[in-house]
MDAnalysis code that builds the backbone (N, CA, C; Angstrom):
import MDAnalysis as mda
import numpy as np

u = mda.Universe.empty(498, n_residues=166, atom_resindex=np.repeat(np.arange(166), 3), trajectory=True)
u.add_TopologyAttr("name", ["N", "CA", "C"] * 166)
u.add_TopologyAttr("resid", np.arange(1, 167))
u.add_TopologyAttr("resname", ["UNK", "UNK", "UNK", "UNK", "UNK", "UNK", "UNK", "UNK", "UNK", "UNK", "UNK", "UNK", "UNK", "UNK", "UNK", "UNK", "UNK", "UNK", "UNK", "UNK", "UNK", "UNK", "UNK", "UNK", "UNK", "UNK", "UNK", "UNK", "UNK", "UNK", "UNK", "UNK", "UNK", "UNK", "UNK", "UNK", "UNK", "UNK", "UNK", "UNK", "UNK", "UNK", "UNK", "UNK", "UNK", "UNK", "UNK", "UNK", "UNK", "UNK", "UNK", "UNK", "UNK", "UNK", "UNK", "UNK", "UNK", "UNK", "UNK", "UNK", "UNK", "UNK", "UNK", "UNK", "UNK", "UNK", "UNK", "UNK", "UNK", "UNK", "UNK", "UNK", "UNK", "UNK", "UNK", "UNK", "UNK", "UNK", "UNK", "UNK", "UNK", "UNK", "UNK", "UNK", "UNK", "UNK", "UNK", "UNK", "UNK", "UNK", "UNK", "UNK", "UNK", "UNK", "UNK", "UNK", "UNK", "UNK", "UNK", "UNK", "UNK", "UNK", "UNK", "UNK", "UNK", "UNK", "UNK", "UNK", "UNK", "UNK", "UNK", "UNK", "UNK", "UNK", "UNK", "UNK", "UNK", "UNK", "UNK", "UNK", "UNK", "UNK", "UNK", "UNK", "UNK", "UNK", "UNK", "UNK", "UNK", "UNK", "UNK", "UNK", "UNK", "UNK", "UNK", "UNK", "UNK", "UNK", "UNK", "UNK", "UNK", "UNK", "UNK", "UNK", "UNK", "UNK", "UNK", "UNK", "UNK", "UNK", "UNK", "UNK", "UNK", "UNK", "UNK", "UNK", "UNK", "UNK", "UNK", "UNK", "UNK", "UNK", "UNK", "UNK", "UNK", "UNK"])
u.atoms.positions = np.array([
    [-65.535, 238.963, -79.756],
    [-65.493, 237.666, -80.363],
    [-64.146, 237.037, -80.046],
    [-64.435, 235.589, -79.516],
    [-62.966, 234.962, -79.288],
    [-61.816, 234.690, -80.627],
    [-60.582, 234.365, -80.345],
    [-60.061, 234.006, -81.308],
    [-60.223, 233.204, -81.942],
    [-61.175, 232.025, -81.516],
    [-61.591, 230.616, -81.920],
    [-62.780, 230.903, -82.961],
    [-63.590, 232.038, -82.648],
    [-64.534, 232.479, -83.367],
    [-63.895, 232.733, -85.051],
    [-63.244, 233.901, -85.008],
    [-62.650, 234.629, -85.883],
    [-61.986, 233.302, -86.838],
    [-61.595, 232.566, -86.488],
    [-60.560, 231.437, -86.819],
    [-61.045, 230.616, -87.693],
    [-62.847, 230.441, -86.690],
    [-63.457, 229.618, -87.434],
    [-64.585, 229.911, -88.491],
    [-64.537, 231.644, -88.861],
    [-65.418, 231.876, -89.349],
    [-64.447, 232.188, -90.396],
    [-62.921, 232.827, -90.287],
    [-61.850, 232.530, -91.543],
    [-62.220, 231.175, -92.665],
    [-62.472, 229.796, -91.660],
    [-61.764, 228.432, -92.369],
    [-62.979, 228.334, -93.072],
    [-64.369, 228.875, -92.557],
    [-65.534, 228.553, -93.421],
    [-65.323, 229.261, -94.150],
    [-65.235, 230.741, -94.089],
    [-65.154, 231.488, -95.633],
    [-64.292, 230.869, -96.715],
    [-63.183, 230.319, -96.065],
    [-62.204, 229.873, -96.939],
    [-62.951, 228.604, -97.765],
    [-63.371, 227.493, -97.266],
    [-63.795, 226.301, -97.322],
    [-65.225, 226.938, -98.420],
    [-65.998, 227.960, -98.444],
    [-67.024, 228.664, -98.786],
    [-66.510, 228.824, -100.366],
    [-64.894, 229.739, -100.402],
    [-64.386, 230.179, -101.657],
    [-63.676, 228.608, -102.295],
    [-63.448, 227.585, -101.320],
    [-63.017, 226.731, -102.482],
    [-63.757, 226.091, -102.843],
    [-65.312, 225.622, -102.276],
    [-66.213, 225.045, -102.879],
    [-66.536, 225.992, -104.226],
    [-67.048, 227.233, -103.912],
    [-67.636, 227.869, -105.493],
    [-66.560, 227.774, -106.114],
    [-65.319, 227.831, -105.947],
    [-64.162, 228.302, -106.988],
    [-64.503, 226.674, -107.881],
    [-64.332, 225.346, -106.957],
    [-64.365, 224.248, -107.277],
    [-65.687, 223.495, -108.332],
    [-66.492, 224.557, -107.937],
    [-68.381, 224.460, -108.573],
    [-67.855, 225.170, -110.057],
    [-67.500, 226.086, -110.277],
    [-66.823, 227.002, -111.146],
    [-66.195, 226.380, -111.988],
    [-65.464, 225.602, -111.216],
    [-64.216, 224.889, -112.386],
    [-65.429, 223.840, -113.425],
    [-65.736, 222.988, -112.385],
    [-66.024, 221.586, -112.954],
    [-67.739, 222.364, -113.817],
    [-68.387, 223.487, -113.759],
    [-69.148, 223.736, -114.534],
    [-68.448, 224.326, -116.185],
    [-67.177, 224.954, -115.754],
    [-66.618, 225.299, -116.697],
    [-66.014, 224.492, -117.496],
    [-65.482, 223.173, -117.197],
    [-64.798, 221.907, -117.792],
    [-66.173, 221.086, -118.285],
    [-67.302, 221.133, -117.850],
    [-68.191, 220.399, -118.783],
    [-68.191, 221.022, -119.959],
    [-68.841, 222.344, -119.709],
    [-69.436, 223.191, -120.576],
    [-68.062, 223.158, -121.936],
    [-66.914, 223.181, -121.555],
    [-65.834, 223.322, -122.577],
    [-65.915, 222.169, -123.250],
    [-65.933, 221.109, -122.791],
    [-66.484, 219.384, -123.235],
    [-67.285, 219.586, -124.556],
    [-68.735, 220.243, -123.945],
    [-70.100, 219.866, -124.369],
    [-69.363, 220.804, -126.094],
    [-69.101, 221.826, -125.745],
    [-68.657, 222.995, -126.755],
    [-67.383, 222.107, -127.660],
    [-66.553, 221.713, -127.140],
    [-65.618, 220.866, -128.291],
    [-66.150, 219.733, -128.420],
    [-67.007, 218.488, -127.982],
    [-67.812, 217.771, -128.790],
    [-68.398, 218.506, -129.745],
    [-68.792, 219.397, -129.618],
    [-69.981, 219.790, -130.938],
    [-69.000, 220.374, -132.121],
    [-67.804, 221.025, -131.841],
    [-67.241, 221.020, -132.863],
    [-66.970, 220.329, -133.270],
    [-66.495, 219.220, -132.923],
    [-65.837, 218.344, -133.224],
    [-67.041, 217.368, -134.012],
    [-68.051, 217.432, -133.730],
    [-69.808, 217.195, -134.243],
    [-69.457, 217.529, -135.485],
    [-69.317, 219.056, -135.683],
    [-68.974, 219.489, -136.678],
    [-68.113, 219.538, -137.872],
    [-67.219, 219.438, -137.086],
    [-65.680, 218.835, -138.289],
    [-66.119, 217.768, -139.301],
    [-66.664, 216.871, -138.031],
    [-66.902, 215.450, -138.581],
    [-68.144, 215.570, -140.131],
    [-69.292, 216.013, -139.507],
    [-69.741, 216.531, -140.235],
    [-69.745, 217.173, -141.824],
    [-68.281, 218.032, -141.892],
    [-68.322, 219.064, -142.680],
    [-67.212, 217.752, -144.067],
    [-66.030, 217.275, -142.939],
    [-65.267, 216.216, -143.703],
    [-65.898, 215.316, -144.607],
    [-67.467, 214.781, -144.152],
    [-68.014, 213.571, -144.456],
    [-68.669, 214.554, -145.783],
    [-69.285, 215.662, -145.539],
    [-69.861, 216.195, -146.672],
    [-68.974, 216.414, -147.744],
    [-67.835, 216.890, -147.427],
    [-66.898, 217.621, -148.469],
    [-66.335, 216.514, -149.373],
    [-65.898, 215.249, -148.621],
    [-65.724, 214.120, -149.046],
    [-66.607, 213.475, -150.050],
    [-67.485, 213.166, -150.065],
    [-68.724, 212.871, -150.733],
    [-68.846, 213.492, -151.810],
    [-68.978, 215.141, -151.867],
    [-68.854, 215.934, -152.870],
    [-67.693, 215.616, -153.631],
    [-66.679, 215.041, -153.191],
    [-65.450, 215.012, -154.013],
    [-65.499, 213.780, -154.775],
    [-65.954, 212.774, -153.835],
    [-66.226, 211.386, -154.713],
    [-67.157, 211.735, -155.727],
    [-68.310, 212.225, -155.791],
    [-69.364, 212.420, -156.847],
    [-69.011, 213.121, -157.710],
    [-68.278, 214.179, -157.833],
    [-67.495, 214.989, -158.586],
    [-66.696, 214.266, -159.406],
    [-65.687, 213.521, -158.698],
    [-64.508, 212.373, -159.144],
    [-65.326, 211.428, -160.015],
    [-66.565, 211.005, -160.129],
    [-67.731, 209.802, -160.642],
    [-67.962, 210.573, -161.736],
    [-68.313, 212.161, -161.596],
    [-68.994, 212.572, -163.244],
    [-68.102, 212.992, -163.901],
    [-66.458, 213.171, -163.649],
    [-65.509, 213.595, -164.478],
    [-64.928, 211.848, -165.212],
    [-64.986, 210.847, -164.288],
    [-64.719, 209.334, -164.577],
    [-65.492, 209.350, -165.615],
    [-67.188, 209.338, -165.418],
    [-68.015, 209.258, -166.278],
    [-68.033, 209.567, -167.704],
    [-67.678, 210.979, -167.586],
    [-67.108, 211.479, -169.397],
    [-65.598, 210.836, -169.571],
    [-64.793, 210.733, -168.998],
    [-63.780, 210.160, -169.667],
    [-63.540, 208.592, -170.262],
    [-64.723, 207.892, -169.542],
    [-65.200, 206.845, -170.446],
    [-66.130, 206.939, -171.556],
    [-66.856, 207.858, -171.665],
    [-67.729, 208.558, -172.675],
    [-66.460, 208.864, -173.796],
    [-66.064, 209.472, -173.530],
    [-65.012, 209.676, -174.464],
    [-64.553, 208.933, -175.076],
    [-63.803, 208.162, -174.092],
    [-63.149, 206.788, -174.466],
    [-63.684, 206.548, -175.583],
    [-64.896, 206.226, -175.137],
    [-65.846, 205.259, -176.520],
    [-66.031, 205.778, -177.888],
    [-66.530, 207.261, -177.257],
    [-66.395, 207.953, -178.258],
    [-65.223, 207.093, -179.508],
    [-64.191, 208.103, -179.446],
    [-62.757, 207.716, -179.804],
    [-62.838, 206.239, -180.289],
    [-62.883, 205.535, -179.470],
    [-63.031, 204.360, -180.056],
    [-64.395, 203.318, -180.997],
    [-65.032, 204.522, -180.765],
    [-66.259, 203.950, -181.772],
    [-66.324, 204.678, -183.179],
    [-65.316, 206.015, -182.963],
    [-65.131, 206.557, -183.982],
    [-64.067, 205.817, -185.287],
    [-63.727, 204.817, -184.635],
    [-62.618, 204.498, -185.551],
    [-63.512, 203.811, -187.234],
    [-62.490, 203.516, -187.982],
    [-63.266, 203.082, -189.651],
    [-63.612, 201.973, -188.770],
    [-63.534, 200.880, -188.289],
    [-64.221, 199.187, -188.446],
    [-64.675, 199.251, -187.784],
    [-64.813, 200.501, -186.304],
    [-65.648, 200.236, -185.099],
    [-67.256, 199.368, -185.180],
    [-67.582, 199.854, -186.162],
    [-69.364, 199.705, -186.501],
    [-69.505, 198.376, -186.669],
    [-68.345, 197.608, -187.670],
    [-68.638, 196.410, -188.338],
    [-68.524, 195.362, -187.220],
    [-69.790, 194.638, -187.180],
    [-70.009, 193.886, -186.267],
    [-68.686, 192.193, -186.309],
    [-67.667, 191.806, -185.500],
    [-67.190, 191.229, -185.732],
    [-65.862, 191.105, -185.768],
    [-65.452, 192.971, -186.408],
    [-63.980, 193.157, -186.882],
    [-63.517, 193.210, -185.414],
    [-62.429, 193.758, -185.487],
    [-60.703, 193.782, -184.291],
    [-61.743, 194.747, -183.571],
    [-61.877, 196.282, -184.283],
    [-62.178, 197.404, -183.872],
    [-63.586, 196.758, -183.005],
    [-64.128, 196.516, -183.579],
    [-65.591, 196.578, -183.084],
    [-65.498, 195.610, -181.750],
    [-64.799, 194.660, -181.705],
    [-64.441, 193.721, -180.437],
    [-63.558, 194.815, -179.038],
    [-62.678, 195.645, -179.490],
    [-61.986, 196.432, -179.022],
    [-63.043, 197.309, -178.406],
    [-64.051, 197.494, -178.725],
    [-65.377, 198.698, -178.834],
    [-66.005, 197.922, -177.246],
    [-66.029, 196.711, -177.656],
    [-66.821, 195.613, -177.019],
    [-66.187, 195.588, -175.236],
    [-64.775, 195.637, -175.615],
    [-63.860, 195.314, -174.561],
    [-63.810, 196.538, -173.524],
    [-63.673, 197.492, -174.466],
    [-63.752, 198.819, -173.297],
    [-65.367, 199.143, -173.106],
    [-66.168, 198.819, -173.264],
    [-67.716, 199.128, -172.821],
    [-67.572, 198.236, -171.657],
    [-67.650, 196.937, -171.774],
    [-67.094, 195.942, -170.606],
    [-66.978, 196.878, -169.357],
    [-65.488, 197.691, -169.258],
    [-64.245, 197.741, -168.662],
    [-65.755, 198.998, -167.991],
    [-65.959, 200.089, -168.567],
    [-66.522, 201.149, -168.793],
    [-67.871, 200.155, -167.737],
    [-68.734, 199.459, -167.879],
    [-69.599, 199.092, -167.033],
    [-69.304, 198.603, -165.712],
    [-67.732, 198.075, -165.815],
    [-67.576, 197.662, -164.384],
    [-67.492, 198.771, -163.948],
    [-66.954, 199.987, -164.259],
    [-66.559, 200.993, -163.804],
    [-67.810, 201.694, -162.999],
    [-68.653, 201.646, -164.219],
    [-70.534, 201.995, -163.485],
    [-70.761, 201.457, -162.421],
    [-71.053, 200.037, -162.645],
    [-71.337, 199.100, -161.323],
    [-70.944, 199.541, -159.929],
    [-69.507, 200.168, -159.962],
    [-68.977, 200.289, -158.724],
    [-69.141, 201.460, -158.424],
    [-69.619, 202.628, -159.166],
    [-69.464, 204.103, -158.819],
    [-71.117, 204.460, -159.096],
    [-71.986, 204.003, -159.726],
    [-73.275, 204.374, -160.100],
    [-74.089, 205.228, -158.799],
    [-73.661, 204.767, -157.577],
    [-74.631, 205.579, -156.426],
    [-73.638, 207.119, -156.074],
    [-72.312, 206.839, -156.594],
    [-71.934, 208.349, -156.612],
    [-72.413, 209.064, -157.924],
    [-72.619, 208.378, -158.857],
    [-72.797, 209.228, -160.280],
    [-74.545, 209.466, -160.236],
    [-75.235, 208.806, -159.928],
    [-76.639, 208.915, -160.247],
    [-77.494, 209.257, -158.463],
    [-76.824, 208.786, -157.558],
    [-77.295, 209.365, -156.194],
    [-78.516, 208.484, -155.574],
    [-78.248, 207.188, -156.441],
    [-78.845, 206.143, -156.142],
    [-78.365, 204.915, -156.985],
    [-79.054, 204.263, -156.848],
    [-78.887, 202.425, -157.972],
    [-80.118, 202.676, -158.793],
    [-79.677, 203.201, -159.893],
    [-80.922, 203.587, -160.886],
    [-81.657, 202.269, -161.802],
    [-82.739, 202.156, -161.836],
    [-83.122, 201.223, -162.684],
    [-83.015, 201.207, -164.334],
    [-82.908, 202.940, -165.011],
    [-82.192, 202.719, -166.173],
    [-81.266, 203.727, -166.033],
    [-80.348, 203.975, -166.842],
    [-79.603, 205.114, -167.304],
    [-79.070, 205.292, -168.340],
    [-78.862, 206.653, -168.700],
    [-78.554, 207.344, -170.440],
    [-77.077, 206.447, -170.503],
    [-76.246, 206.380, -169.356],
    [-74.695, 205.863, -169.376],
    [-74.522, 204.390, -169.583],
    [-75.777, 203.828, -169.160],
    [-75.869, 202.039, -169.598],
    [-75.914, 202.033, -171.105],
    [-77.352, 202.821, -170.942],
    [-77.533, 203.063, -172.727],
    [-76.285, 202.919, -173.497],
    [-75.673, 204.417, -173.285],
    [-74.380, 204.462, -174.378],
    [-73.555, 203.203, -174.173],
    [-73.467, 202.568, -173.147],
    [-72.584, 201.629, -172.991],
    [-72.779, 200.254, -173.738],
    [-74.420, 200.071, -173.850],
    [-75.154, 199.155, -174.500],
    [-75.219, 199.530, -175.930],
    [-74.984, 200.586, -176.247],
    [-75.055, 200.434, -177.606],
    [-73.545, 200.826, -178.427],
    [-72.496, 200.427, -177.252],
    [-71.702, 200.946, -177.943],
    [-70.786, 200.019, -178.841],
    [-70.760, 200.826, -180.384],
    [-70.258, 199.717, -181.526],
    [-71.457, 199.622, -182.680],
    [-72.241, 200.220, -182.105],
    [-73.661, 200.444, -183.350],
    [-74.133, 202.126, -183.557],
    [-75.085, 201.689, -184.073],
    [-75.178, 203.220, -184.754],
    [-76.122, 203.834, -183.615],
    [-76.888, 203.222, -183.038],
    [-77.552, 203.896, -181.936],
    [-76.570, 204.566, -180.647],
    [-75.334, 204.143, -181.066],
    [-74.521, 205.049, -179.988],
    [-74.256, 206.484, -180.043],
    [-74.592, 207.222, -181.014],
    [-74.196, 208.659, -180.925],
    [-75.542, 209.004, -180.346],
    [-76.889, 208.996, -180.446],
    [-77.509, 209.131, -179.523],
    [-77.670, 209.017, -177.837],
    [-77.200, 207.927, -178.104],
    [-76.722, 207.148, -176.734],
    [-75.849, 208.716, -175.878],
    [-74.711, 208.546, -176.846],
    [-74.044, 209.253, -175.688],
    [-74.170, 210.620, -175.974],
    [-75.123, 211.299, -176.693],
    [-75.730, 212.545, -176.258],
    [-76.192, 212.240, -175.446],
    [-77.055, 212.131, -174.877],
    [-78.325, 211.635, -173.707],
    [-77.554, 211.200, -172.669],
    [-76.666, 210.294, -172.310],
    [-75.829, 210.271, -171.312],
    [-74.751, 211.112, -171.243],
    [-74.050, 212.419, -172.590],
    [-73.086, 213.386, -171.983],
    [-74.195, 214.562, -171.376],
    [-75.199, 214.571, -171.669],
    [-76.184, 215.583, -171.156],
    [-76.451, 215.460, -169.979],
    [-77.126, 214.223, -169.486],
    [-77.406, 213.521, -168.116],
    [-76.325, 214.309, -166.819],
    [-74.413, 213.561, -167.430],
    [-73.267, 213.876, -167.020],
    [-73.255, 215.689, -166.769],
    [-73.301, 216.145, -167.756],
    [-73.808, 217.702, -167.942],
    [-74.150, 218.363, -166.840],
    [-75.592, 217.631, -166.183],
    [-76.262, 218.298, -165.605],
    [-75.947, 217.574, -164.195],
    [-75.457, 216.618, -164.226],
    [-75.265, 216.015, -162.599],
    [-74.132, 216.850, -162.094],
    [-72.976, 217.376, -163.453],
    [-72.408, 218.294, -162.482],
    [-72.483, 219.377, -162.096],
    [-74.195, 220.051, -162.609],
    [-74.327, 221.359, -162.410],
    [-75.200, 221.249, -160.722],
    [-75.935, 220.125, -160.710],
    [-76.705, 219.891, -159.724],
    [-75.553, 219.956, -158.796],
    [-74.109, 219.150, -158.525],
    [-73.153, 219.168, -157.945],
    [-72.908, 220.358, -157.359],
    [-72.393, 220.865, -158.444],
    [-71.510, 222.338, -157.946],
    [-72.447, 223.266, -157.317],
    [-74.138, 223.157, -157.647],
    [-75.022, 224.359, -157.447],
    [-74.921, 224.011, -155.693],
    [-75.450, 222.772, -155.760],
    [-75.390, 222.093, -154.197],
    [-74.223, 222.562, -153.242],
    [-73.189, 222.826, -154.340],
    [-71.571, 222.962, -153.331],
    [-71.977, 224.837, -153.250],
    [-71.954, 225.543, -153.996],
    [-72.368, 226.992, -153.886],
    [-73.461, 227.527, -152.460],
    [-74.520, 226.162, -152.851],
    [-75.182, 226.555, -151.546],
    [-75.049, 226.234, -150.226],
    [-74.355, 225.424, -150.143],
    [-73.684, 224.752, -148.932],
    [-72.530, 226.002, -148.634],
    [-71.964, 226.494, -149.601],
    [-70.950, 227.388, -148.773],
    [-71.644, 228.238, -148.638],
    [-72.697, 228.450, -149.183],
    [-73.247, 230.123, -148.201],
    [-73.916, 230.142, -147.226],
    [-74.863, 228.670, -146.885],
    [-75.414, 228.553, -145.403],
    [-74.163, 228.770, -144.455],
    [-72.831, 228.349, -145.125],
    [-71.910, 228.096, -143.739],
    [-71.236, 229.274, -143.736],
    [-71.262, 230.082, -144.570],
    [-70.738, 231.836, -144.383],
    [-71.943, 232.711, -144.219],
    [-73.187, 232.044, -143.636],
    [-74.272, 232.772, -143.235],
    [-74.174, 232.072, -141.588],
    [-73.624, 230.810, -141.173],
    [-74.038, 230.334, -140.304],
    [-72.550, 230.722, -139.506],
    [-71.634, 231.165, -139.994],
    [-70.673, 231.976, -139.643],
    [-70.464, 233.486, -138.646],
    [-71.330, 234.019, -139.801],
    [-71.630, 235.524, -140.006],
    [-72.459, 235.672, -138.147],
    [-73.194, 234.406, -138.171],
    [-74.155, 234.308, -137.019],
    [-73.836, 234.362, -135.684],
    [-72.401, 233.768, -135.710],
    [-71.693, 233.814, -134.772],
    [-70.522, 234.855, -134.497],
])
């Protein structure tokens, strides 16, 4: 075989190893792409959930502390009497207490509810139908944060099962 042979069957092998090396790379730089989009799928994902949980959480602890509020303030001697300081005062923070609803109700109830136990108490608060009231809406509160947390329990174990998987 001439030297021209040998020479030229070198530059193809060579030209041979930088194409696959080059096929290699750019399959390996997608594939790393496709793999950190999806985490990154994921992050996004996990932030938007965890977030959410925190706002709704943040809505049913808001929730009783205006419950309270009222409480407290419906407990006072003149609260009841339709008219007095107290009972206007009663009036003023139910107000304050509904705007508060208005703006948070799809984190507290997980929709725009057509009634609720928390309007209730809010509507009756300053009369005698309010201690009912806000049984029925601290119960409601009660249980939205058990639905909460049960939801957060099971969410962490799909993802320390979906972990485990990998």
């Amino acid at each position: 075989m001439s030297n021209e042979a040998v020479a030229l069957i070198g530059v193809g092998g060579t030209l041979a190893g930088v194409i696959v090396a080059s096929a290699f790379n750019l399959a390996s730089s997608v594939l790393n792409r496709r793999f950190t989009v999806a985490d990154r799928e994921a992050d996004h994902r996990e932030w938007y959930r965890r977030t959410l949980f925190e706002k709704r959480l943040d809505a049913v602890q808001e929730g009783y502390h205006w419950l309270t509020r009222l409480n407290r303030a419906t407990s006072q001697p003149e609260a009841l009497t339709s008219g007095s300081e107290q009972n206007r005062a009663v009036a003023t923070l139910s107000q304050e207490a509904r705007e508060w609803y208005d703006a948070n109700c799809v984190f507290l109830e997980d929709t725009v509810p057509g009634s609720s136990t928390f309007i209730g108490a809010l509507n009756t608060a300053g009369t005698d139908l309010f201690w009912k009231m806000w049984i029925d809406a601290e119960k409601d509160l009660r249980e939205r944060l058990r639905q909460l947390l049960e939801s957060e329990r099971i969410s962490k174990s799909k993802r320390g099962q979906e972990q485990d998987d990998e």
